[in-house]
C-alpha positions in Angstrom: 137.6 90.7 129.6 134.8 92.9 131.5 132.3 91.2 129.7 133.6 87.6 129.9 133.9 88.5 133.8 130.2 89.7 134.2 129.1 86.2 132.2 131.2 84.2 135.0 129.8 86.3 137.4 126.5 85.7 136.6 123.4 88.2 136.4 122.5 88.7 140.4 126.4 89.3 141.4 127.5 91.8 143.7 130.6 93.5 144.9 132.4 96.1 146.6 135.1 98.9 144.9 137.5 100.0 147.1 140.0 102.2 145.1 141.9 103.0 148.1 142.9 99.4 149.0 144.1 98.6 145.5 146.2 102.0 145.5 147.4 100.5 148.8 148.9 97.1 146.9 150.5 98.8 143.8 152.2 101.1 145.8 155.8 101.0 145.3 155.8 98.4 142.5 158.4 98.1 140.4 157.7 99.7 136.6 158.8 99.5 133.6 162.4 98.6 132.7 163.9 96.2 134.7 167.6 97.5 135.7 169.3 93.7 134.8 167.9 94.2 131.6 169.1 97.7 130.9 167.3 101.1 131.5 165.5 103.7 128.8 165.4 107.2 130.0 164.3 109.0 126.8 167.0 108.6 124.0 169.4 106.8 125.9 169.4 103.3 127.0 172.2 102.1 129.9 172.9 98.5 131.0 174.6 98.0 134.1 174.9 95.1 134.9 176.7 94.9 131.0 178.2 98.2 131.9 177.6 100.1 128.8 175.1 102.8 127.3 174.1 104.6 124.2 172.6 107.2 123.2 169.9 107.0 119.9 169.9 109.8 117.4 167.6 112.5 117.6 163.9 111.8 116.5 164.1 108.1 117.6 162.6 106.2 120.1 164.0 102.8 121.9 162.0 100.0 123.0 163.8 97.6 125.4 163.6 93.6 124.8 165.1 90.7 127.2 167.1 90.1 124.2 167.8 93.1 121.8 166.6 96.7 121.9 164.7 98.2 118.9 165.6 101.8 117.6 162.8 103.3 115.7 162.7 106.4 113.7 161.2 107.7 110.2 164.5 107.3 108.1 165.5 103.8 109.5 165.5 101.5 112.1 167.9 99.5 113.8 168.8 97.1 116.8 170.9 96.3 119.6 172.1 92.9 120.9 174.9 90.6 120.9 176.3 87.3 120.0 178.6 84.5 120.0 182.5 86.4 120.0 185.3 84.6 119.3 187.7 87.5 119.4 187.5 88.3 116.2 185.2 91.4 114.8 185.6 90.2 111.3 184.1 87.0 111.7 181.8 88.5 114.4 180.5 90.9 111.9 180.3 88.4 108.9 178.4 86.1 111.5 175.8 89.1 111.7 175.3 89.8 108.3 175.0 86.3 107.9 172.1 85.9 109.8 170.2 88.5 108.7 168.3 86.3 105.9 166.4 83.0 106.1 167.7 79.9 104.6 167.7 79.8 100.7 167.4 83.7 100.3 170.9 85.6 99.1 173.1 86.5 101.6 173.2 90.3 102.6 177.6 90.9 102.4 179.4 94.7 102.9 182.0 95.4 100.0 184.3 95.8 102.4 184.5 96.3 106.6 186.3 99.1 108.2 187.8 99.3 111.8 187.9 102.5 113.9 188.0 103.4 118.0 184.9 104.9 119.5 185.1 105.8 123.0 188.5 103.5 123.6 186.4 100.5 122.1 187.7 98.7 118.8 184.8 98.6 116.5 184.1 97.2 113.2 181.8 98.2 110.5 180.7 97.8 107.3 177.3 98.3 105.1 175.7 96.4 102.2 172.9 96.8 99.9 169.7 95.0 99.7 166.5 94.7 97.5 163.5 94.7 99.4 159.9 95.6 98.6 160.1 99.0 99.7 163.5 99.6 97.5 167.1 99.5 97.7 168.3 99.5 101.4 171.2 100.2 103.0 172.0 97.5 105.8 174.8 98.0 108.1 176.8 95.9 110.9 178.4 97.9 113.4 180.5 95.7 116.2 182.3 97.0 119.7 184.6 94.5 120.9 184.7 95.6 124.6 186.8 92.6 126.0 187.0 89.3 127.7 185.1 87.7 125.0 182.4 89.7 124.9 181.3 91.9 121.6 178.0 94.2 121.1 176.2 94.9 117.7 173.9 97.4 115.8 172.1 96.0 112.7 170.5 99.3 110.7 168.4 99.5 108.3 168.0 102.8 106.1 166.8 103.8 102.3 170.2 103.8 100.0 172.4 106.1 101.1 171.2 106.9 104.7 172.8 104.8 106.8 174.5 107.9 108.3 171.6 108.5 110.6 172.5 106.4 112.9 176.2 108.0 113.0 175.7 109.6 116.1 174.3 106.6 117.8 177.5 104.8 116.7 179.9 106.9 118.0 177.8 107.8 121.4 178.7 103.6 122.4 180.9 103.7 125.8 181.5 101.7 128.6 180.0 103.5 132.0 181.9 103.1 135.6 181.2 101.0 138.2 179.7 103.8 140.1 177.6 104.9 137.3 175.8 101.4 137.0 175.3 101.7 140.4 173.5 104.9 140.2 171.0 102.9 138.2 167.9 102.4 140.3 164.1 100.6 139.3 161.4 103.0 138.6 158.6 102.6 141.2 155.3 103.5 141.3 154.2 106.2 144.0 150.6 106.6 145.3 150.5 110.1 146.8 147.5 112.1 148.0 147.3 115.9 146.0 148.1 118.9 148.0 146.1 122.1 147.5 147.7 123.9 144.7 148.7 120.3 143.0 147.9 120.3 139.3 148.6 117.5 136.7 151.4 119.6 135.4 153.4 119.9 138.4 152.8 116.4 139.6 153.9 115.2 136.2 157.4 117.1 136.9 157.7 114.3 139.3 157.5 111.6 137.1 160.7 109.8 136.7 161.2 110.3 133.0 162.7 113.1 131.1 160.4 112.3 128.0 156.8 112.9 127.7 156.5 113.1 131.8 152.8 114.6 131.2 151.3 112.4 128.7 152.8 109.6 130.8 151.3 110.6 133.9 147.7 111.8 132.7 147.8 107.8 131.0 148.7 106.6 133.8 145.9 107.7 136.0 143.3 108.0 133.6 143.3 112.0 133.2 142.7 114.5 130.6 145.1 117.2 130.4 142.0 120.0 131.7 141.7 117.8 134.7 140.9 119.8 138.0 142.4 117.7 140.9 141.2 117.9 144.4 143.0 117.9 147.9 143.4 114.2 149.5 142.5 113.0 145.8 144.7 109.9 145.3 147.2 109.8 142.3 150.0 107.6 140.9 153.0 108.5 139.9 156.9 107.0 138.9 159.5 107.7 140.8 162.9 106.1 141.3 
């Protein structure tokens, strides 16, 4: 991009950098997740607007989607989302399964499905085996029916005989309150000038994340970690 923009500008161009005035127009900018699409803070992700949240097990990371939220880890992955309901989990679930595989490949089918409560939600689960080019793979289909038509989903995806990492992330599924989804605010970017005694370390406590908050922040503004910050010195951070 910088070079295509130096061949547009042509050889003789000149111009002016004032750093001040575009810290001036990003200030309080929404960032990152937007709220109608569900918040990650760390391991947990929360939906307010669908008034639930979740919490994924320890070692993974999430990555929210407009559509589905991914769940990454070293011994599996797996994703969130939803689909058509019809009030049924055992069709609901079969529907899932079904869809994992193009057409003209064999379907991916659990032995058997089992039902259990988590949190005061009905749920529905079951988990099948399939040959890949990595191995045998466990796949499993866990469905919360949480009312009025509506049903949520985790598709997982383990080595044989793991799909009990994701156990805790099952059973963490729960519906939040209304005053909890309203607790849920946009992160914002912040432009703030550093005080004397500032470093990046206590800035970065500021930083409206509970993982990484450092490394975030020293991306964000282009520092390294040994970075010496100077009184009046314009920063960014993200803040609620």
């Amino acid at each position: 991009r910088v070079r295509d923009a130096l061949v547009q500008a042509g050889a003789n161009a000149t111009g002016t950098t004032n750093r001040d005035k575009f810290l001036a127009g990003i200030d309080g900018l929404t960032y990152d997740d937007d709220p109608r699409q569900g918040i990650v803070d760390g391991r947990k992700f929360t939906h307010p607007e669908l008034r639930l949240a979740f919490d994924a097990p320890e070692g993974f990371y999430l990555v929210n989607g407009a559509k589905s939220v991914s769940i990454t880890g070293q011994s599996g992955k797996a994703e969130f989302s939803s689909a058509s309901f019809n009030g049924n989990l055992d069709t609901y679930v079969a529907n899932v399964f079904a869809g994992l595989t193009g057409s003209g490949q064999p379907g991916v089918r659990p032995e058997s499905l089992e039902s259990t409560t988590v949190n005061g939600l009905p749920a529905r689960y079951g988990v099948a085996t399939a040959q890949t080019n990595s191995g045998t793979m466990d796949v499993a289909v866990f469905a919360y029916d949480f009312g009025n038509g509506k049903a949520y989903h985790f598709v997982t995806i383990t080595q044989a005989g793991g799909a009990g990492a994701f156990n805790t992330m099952f059973r963490s599924m729960r519906r939040i309150t209304a005053a909890q989804a309203g607790s849920v605010k946009p992160r914002r970017l912040s432009v703030v000038s550093v005080k004397a005694g500032d470093t990046v370390r206590s800035l970065s406590s500021r930083m409206a994340y509970t993982d990484a908050p450092l490394d975030r922040f020293l991306v964000l503004n282009g520092l390294q970690q040994d970075a010496r910050l100077t009184p009046g010195q314009k920063v960014k951070l993200v803040t609620y």
